[in-house]
Backbone as CSV, one residue per row, in Angstrom:
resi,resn,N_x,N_y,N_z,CA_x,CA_y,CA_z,C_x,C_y,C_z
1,UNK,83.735,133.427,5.039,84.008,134.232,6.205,84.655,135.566,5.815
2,UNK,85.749,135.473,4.716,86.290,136.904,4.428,85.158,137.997,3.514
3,UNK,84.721,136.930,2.897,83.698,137.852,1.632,82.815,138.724,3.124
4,UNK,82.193,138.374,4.244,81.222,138.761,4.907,82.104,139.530,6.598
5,UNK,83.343,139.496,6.134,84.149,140.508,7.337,84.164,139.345,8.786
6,UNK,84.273,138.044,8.738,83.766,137.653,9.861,85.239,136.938,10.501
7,UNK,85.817,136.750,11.500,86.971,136.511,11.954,86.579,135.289,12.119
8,UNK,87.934,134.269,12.384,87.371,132.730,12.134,88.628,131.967,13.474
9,UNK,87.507,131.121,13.904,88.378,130.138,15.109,89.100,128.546,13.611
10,UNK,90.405,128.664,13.856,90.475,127.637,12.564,90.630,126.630,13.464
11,UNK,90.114,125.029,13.475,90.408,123.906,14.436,90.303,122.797,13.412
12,UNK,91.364,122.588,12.796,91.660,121.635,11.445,91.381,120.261,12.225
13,UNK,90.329,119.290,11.078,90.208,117.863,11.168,91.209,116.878,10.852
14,UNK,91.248,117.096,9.296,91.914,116.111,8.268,91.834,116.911,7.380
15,UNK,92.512,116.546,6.305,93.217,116.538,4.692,93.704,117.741,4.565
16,UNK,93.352,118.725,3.454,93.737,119.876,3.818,93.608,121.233,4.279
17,UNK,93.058,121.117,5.333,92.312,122.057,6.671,93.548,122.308,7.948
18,UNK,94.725,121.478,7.725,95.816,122.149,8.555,96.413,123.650,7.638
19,UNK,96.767,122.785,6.278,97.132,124.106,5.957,96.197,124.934,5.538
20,UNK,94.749,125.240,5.212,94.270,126.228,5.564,94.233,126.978,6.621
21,UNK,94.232,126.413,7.882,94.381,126.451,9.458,95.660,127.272,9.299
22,UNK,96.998,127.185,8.756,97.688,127.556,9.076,98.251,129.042,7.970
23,UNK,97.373,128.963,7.065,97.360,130.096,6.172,95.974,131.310,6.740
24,UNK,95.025,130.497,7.425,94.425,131.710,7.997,94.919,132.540,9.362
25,UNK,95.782,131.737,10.049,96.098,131.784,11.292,97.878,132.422,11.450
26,UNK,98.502,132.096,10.771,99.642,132.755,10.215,99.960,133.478,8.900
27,UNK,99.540,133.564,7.688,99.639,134.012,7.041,98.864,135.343,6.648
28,UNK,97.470,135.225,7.117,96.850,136.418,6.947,96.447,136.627,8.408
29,UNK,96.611,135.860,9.398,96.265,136.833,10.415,94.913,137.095,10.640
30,UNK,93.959,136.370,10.164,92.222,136.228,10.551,91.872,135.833,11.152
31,UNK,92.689,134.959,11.942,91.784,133.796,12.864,92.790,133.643,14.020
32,UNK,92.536,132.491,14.773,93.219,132.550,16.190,93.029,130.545,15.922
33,UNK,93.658,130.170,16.505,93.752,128.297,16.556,94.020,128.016,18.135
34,UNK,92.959,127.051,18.321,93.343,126.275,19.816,94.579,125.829,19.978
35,UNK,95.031,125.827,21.493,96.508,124.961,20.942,95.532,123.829,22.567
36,UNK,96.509,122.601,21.785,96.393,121.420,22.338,97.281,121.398,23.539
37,UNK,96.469,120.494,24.726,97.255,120.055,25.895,98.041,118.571,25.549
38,UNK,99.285,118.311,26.590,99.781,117.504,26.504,99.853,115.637,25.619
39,UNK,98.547,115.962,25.866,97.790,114.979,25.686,97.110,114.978,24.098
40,UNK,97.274,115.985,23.462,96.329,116.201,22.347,95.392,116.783,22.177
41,UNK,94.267,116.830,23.251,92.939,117.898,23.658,93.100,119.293,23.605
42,UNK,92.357,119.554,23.173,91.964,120.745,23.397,90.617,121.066,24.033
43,UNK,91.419,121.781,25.606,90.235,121.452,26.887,89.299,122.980,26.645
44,UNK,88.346,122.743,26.952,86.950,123.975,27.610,87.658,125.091,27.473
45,UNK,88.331,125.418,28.912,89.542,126.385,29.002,90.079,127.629,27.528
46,UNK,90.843,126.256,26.837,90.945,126.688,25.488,90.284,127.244,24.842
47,UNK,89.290,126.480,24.972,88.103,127.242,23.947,87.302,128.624,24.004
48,UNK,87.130,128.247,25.182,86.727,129.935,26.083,87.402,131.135,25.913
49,UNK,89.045,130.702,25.842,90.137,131.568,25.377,89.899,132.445,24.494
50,UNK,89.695,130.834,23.223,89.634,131.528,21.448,88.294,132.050,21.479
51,UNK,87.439,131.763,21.978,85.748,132.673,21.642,86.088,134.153,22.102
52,UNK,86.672,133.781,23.284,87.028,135.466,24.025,87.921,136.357,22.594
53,UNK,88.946,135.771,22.543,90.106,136.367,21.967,89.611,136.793,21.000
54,UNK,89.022,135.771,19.826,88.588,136.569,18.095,87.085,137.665,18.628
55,UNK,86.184,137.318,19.981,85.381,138.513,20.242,85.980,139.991,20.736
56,UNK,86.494,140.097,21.594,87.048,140.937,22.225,88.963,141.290,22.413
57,UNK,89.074,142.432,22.847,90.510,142.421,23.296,91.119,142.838,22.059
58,UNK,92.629,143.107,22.492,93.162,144.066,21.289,93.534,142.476,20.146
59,UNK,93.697,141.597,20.088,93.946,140.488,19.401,92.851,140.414,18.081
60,UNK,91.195,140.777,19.289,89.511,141.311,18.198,89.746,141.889,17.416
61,UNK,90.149,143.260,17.964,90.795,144.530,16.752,91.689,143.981,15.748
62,UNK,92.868,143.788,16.166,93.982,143.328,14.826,93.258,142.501,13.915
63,UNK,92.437,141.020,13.972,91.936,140.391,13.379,90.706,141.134,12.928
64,UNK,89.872,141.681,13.462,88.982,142.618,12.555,89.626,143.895,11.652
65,UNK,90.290,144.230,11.890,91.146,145.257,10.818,91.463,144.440,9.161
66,UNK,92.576,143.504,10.312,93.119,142.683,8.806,91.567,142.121,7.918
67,UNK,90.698,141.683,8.850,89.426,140.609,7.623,88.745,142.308,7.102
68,UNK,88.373,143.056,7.499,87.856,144.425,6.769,88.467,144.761,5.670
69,UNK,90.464,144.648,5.440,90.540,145.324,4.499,90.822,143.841,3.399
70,UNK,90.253,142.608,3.977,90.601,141.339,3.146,89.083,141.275,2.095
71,UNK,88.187,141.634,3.156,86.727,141.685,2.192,86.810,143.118,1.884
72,UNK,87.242,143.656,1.555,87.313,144.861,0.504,87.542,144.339,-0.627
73,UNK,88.744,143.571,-0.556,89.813,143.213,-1.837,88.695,141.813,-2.151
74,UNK,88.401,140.630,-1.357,87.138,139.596,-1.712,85.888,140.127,-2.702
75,UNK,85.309,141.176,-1.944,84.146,141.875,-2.607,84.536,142.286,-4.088
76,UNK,85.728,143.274,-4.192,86.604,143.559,-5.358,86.049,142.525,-6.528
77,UNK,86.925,141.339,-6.329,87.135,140.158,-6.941,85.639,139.511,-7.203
78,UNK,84.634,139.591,-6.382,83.504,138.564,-7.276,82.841,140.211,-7.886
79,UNK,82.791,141.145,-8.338,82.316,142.399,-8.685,82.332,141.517,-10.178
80,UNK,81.668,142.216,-11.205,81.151,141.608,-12.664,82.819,141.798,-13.343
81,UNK,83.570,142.721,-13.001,84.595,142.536,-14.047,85.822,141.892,-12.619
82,UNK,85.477,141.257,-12.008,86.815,141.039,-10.452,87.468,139.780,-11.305
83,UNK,88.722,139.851,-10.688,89.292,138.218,-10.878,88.829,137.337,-11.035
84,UNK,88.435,136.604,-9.579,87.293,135.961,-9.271,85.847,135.754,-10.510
85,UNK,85.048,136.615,-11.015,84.231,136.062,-11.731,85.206,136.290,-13.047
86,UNK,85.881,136.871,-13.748,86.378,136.423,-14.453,87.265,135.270,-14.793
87,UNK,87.753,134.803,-14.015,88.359,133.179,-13.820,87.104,132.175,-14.144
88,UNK,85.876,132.670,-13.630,85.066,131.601,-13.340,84.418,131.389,-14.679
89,UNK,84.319,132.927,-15.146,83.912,132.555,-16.454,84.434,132.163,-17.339
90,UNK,85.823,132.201,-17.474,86.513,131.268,-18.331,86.183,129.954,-17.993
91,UNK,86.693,129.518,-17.041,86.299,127.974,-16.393,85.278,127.568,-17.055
92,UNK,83.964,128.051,-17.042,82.213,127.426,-17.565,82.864,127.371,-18.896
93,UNK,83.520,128.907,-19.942,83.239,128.379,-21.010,84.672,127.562,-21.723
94,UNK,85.340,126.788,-20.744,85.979,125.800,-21.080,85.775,124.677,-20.850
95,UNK,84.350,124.805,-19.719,83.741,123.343,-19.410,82.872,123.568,-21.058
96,UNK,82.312,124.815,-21.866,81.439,124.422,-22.460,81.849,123.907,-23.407
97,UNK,83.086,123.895,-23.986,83.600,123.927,-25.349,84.292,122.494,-25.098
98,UNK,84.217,122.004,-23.845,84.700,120.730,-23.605,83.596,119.745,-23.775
99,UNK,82.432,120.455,-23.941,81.146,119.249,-23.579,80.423,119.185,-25.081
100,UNK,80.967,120.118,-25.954,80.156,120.156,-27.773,80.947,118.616,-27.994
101,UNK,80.138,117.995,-29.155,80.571,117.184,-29.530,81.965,117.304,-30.737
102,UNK,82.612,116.596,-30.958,83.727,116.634,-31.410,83.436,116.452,-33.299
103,UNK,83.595,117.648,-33.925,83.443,116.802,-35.440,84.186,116.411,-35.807
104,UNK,84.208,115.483,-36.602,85.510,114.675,-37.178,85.134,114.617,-38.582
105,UNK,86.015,115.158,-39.336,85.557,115.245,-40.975,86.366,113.680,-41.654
106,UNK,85.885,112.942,-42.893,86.233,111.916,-43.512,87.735,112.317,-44.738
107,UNK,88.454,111.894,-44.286,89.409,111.623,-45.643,88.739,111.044,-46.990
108,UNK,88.501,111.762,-48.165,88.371,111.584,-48.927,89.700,110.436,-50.249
């Protein structure tokens, strides 16, 4: 969603999707989260809210500002020399050097 500028409704299931939920939604400010009725639900109402809110209205703007200048810095990072592919390429060639076989020389 950030690599492609796109604002995000976060509505966490299980494991760890609250705290993503709560790092997109408080920490960077990309997204917008249902809040639950009494009961636990999160009714129609709600939802209509958050489609409205991350489309339109000054709430649209702030969250499209912040994800514009987040996929600047995303795009940055997978670029041939970015963080991002450089991390990754370490990673492969520590999967590769993990997968040669091991020589083991004999004590004479």
């Amino acid at each position: 969603s950030i690599v492609h500028g796109v604002p995000m409704i976060a509505w966490p299931l299980f494991a760890e999707q609250r705290s993503n939920a709560a790092l997109v939604t408080n920490g960077l400010k990309v997204a917008m989260r249902p809040k639950c009725n009494s009961k636990g639900i999160v009714v129609k109402e709600e939802v209509t809210n958050i489609i409205k809110g991350v489309m339109e209205g000054l709430k649209s703007e702030e969250i499209g500002k912040r994800m514009k200048e987040l996929q600047k810095f995303a795009n940055c990072a997978m670029m041939e020399n970015g963080s991002s592919m450089k991390t990754f390429s370490m990673l492969a060639l520590k999967w590769k050097i993990l997968g040669r076989p091991i020589e083991v020389e004999r004590w004479a």
